[in-house]
C-alpha positions as CSV (number, residue, x, y, z in Angstrom):
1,X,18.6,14.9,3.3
2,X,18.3,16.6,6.7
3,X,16.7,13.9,9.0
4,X,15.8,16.1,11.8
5,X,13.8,18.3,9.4
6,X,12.0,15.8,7.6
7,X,10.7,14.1,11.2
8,X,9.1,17.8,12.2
9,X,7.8,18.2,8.9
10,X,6.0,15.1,8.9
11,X,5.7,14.5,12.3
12,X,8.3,11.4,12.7
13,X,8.0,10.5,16.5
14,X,10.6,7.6,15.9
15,X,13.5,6.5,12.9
16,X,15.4,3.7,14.2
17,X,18.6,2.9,11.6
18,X,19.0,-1.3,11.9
19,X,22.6,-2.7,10.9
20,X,23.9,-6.4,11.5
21,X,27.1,-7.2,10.0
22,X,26.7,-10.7,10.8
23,X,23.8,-11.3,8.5
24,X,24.3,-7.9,6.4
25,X,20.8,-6.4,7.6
26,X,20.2,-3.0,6.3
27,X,17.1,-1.3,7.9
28,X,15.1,1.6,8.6
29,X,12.1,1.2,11.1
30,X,9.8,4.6,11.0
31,X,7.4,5.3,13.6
32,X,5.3,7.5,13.0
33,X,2.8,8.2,16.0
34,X,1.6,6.2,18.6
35,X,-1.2,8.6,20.3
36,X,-4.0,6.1,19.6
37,X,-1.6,2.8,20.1
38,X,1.5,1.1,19.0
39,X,2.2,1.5,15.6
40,X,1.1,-0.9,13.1
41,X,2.4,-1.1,9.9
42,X,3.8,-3.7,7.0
43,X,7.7,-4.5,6.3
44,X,8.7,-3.8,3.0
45,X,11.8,-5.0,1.2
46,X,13.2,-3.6,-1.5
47,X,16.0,-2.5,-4.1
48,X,15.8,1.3,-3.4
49,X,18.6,3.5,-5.6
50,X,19.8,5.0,-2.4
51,X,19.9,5.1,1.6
52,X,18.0,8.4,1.3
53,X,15.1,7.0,-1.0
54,X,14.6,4.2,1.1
55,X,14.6,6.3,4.3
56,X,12.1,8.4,2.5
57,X,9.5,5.8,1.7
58,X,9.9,4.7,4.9
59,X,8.9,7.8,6.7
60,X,6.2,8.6,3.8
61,X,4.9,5.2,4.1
62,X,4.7,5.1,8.1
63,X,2.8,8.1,8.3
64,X,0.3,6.8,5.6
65,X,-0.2,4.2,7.8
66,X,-1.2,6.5,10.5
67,X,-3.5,8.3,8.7
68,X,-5.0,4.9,7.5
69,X,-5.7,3.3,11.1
70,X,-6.3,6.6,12.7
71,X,-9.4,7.3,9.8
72,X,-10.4,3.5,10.0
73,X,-10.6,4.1,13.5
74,X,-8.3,1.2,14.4
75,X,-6.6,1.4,17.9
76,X,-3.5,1.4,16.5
77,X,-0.8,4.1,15.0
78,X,1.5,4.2,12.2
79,X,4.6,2.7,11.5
80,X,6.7,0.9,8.5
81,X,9.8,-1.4,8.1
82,X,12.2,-1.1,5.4
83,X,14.6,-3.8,4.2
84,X,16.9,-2.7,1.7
85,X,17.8,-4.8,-0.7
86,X,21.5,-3.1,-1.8
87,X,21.2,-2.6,-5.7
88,X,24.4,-4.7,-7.6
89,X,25.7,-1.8,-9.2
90,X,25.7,-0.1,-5.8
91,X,27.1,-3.0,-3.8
92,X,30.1,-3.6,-6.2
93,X,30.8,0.7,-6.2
94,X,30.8,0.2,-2.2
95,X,32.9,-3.0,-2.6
96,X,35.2,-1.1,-4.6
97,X,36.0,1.5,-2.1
98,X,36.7,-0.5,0.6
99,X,33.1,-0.2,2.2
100,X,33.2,-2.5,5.3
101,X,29.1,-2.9,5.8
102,X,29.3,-4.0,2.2
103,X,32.1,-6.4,2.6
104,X,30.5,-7.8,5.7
105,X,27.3,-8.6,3.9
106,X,28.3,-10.6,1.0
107,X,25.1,-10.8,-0.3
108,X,25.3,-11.3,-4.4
109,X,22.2,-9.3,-5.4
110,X,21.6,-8.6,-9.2
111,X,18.4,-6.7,-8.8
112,X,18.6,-3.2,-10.1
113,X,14.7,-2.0,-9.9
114,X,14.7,1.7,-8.8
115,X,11.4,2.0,-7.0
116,X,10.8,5.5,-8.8
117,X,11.4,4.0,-12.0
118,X,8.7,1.6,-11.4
119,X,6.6,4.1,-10.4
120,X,6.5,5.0,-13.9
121,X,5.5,2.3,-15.3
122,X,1.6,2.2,-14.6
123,X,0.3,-1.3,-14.1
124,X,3.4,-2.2,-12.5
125,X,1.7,-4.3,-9.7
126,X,3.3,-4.7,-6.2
127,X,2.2,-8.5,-5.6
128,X,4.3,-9.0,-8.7
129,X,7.3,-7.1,-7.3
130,X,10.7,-8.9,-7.0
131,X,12.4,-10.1,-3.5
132,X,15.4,-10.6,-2.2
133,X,17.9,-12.5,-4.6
134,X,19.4,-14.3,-1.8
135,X,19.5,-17.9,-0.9
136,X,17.4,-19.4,1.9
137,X,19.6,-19.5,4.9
138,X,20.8,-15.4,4.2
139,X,17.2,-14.2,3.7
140,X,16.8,-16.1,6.9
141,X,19.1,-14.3,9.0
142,X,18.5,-10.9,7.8
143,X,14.7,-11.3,9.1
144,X,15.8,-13.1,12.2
145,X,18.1,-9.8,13.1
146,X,15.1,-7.2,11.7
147,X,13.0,-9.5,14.2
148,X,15.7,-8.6,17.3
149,X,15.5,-4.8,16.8
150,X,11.6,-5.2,16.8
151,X,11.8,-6.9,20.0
152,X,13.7,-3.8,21.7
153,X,11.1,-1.4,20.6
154,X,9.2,-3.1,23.5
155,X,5.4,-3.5,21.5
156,X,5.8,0.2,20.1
157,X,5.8,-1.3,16.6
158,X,4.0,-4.7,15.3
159,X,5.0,-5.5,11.6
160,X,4.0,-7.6,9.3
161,X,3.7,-8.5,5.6
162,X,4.5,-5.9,2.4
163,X,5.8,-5.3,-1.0
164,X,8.6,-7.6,-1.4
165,X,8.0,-10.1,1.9
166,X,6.7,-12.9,2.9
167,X,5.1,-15.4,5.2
168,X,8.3,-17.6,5.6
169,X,10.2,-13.9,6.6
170,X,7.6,-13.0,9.0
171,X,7.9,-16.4,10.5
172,X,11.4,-15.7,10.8
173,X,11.1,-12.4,12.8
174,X,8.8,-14.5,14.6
175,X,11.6,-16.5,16.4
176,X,12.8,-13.3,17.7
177,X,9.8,-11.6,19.0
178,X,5.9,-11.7,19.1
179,X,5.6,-7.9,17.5
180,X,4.7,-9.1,14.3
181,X,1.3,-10.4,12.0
182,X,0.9,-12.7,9.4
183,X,3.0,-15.4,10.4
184,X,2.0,-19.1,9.3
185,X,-1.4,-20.4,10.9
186,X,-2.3,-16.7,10.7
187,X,-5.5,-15.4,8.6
188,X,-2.9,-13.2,6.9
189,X,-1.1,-16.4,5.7
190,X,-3.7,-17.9,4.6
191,X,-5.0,-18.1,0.7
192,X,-4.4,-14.3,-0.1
193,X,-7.1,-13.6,2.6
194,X,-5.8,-10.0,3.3
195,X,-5.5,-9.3,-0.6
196,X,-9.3,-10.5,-0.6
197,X,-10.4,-8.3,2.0
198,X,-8.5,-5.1,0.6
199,X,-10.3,-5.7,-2.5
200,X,-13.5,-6.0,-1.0
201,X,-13.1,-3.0,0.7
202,X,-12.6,-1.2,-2.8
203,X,-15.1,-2.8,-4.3
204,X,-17.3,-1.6,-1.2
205,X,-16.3,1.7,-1.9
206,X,-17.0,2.0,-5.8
207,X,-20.5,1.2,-4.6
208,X,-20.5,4.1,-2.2
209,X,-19.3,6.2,-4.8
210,X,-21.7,5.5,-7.7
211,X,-24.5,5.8,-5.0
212,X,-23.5,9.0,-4.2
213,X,-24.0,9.5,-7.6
214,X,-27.0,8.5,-7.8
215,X,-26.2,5.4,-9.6
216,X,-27.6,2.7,-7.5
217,X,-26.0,-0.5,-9.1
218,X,-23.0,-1.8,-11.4
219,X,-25.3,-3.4,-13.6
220,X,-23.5,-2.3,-17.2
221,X,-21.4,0.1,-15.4
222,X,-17.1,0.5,-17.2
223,X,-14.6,0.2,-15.2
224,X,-11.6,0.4,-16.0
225,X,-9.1,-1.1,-13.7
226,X,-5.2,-0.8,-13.6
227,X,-3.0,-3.7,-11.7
228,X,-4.2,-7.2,-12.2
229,X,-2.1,-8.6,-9.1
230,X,-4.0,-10.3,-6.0
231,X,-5.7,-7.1,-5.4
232,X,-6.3,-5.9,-8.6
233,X,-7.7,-9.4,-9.5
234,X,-10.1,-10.1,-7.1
235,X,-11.5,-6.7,-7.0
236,X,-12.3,-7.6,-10.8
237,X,-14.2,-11.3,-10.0
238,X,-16.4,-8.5,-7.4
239,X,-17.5,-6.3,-10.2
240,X,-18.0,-9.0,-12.8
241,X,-20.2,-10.6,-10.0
242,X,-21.8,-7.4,-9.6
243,X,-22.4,-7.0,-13.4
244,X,-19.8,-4.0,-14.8
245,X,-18.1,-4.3,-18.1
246,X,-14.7,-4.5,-17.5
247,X,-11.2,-2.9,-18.7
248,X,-8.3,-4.5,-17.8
249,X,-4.7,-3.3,-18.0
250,X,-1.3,-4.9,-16.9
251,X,2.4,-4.8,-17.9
252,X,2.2,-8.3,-17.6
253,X,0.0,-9.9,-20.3
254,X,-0.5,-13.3,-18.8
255,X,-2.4,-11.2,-16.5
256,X,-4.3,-9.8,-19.0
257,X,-5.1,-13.2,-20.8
258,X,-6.3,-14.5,-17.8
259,X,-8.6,-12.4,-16.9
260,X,-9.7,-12.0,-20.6
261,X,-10.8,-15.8,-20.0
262,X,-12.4,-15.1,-16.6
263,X,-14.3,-12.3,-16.9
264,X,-16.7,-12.3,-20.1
265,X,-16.9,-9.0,-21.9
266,X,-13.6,-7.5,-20.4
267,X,-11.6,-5.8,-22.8
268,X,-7.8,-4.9,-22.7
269,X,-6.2,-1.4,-22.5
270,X,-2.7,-0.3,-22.7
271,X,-1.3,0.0,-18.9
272,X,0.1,3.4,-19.9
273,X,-2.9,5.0,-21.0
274,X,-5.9,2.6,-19.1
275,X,-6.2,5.8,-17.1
276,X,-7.2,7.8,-20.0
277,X,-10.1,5.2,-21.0
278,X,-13.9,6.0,-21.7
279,X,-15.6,4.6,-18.5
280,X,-17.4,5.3,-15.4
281,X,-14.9,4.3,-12.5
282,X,-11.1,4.2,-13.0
283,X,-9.9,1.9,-10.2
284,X,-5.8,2.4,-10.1
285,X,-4.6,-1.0,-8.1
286,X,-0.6,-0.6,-9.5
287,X,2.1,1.1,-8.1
288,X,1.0,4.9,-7.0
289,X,2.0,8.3,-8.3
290,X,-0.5,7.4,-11.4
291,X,-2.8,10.6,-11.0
292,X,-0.1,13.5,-12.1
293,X,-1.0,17.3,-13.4
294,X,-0.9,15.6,-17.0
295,X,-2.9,12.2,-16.3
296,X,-5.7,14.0,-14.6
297,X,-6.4,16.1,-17.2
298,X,-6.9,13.0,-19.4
299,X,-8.9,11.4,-17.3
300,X,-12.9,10.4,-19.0
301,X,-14.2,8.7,-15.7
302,X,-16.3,10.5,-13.5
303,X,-15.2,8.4,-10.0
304,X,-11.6,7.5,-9.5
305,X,-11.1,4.9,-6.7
306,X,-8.8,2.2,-6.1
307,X,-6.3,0.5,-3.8
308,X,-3.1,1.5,-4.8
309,X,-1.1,3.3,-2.3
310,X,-0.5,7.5,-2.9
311,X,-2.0,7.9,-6.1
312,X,-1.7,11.4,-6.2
313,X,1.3,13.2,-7.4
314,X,1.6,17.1,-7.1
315,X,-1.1,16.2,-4.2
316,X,-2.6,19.8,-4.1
317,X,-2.7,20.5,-8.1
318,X,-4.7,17.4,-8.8
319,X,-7.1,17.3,-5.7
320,X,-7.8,20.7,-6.8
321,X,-7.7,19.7,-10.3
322,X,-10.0,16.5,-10.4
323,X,-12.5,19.0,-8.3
324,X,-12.6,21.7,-10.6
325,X,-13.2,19.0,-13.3
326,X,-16.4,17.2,-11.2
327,X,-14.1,14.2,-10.5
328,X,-14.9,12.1,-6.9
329,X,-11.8,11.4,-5.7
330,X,-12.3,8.6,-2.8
331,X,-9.1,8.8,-0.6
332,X,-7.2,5.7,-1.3
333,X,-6.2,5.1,2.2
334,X,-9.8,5.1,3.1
335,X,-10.9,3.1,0.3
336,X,-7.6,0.4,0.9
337,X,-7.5,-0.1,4.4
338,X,-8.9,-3.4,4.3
339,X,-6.0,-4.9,4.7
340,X,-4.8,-3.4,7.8
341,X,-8.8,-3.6,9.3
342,X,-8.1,-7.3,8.5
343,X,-4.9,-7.6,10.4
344,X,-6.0,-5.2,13.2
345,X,-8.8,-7.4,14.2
346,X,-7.0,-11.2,13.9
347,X,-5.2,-9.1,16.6
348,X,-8.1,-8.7,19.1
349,X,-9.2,-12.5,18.0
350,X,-12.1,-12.0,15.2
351,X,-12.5,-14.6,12.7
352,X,-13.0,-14.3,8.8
353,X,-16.9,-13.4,9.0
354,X,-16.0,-10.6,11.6
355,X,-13.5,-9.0,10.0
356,X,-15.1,-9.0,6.4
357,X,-18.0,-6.8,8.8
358,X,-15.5,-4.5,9.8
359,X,-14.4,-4.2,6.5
360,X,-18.0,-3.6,4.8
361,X,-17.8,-0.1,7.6
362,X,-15.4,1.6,5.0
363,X,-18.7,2.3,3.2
364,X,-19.8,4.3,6.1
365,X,-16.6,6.2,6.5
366,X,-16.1,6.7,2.3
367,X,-19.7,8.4,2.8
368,X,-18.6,10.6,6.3
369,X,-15.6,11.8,3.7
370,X,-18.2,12.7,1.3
371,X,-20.4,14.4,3.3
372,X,-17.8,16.6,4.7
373,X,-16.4,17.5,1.8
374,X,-19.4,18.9,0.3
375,X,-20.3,20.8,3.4
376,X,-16.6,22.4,3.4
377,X,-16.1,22.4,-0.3
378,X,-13.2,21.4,-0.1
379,X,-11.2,17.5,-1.9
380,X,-12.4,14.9,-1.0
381,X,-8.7,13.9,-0.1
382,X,-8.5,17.1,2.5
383,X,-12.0,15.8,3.9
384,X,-10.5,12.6,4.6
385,X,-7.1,14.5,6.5
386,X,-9.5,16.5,8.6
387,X,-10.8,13.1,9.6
388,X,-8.2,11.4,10.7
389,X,-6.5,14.6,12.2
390,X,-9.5,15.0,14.4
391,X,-9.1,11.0,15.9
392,X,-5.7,11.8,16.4
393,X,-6.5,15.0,18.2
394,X,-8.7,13.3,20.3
395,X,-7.3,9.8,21.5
């Protein structure tokens, strides 16, 4: 991997490499821009294959989030943590040779996941994802020493929750500095509020889309969606509400009973093929990478829109493709961002009734994307670029 290359191509302002020996901290903190304010972004942890691949996601991942804010209009930029969680097999190889960061460490992991591999599971959902396998006091001290690297970045970055952390870590970065969300107390702590408003914020968008349409309601409407986690969950308890017929996909079928119980008239699907189902709305809320050159082309919906991060594989083949093929595509970091519009105004002090206004505005902006993109005739998914392109153009 040549580091200096990948920051110009994607237009990296910052990658700061964390190491402690003491409490065997392994971390990459990307920042991606800051020309509309310090970046904001979650901490994910995680058992990555590699170094590279978990430098990768970080700097894919950070600039997602400036994208995000910057089309959200948020006065924030973009910026992610990565914890990695050394792989056993790898550990014990580094062990082996002698490897010093490994020896100081000592942390006993078992986890193996490969986030790649997951990638290829559909339905894998990331509020089902595994964390650290380490006891209390380590897992402690690894966010405590994340928390003093934070603190000499000054306010450039503010962290907070992601795939494989949680409250009790953030509280423990909190000890260390201020630069961070979602800490106990916090609307972000509190009963799966963020979850709630990122699904509400899809669920906000599926309307937009049908209406532009020209289907004005849900009443009878399939949808078939993928990822029963938080997200995935509560997004389903809105459409039932809102009268669609559900299909419902997980790899884990306790999942699927459940909301088999819940939601009257939902049928189940295979998670590998849900995508492929006869409906009106396909709402991927798993891991991403689920729209491919292959899926697409089996795709029956007419709208795809859900909250799972980069969906799109082979970016430019399936924009182009699910075009071609009459397909809305609504920009999943448009349609998901309710999370971090949640988080970005508990910053400034709003409360829950405040914030679930702010997060009712991605309709607006889903239909700004739409409108573009038919006057340029161009993806929906380049509409949404220009967009946020243009706010960071013009600070």
């Amino acid at each position: 991997m040549q580091l200096w290359q990948e920051m110009e191509r994607e237009g990296l302002e910052e990658l700061v490499f964390c190491h402690d020996p003491h409490s065997g901290l392994k971390a990459v903190i990307a920042i991606h821009s800051t020309v509309l304010g310090p970046a904001l972004g979650g901490c994910r942890c995680w058992a990555y294959a590699s170094e590279e691949e978990a430098v990768r996601d970080a700097i894919k991942l950070a600039k997602g989030m400036t994208y995000k804010n910057a089309v959200s209009n948020l006065p924030y930029g973009g910026g992610k943590a990565v914890v990695w969680e050394m792989p056993a097999a790898v550990q014990a190889n580094n062990l082996d040779t002698g490897n010093q960061d490994s020896q100081d460490s000592k942390r006993a992991t078992e986890s193996t996941a490969d986030p790649k591999t997951v990638k290829q599971l559909p339905g894998v959902d990331p509020s089902g994802s595994q964390v650290m396998n380490l006891n209390v006091s380590q897992r402690a001290d690894i966010f405590r020493a994340l928390g003093r690297f934070l603190e000499r970045q000054n306010g450039r970055y503010v962290t907070g929750l992601d795939l494989g952390t949680t409250v009790a870590d953030m509280d423990q970065i909190r000890m260390e500095t201020t630069y961070v969300t979602d800490t106990t107390g916090s609307l972000g702590a509190q009963n799966d509020f963020t979850a709630e408003m990122t699904a509400y914020g899809v669920y906000t968008g599926i309307v937009t889309s049908l209406r532009h349409q020209g289907v004005p309601s849900l009443q009878g409407i399939p949808v078939a969606v993928q990822g029963l986690g938080k997200v995935g969950y509560a997004l389903c308890r809105h459409l039932h509400a809102a009268g669609a017929r559900l299909i419902v996909a997980d790899v884990v079928p306790e999942r699927v009973q459940r909301a088999l119980v819940q939601f009257s008239g939902a049928t189940p699907a295979d998670p590998a093929h849900i995508h492929a189902a006869d409906c009106k709305v396909f709402a991927p809320c798993a891991m991403g990478g689920v729209l491919t050159p292959a899926t697409v082309e089996e795709l029956r919906c007419s709208i795809v829109a859900g909250a799972a991060n980069n969906q799109l594989s082979h970016r430019e083949l399936v924009v182009r493709r699910m075009q071609a093929r009459g397909i809305l595509y609504a920009p999943d970091y448009v349609l998901n961002a309710g999370g971090i519009i949640s988080t970005a105004y508990e910053l400034e002090g709003a409360g829950p009734d405040q914030i679930r206004q702010r997060v009712a505005g991605i309709a607006d902006t889903l239909t700004q994307v739409y409108q573009r993109a038919a006057t340029s005739s161009i993806p929906t998914a380049d509409a949404a670029d220009q967009m946020a392109e243009a706010r960071l153009a013009q600070p």
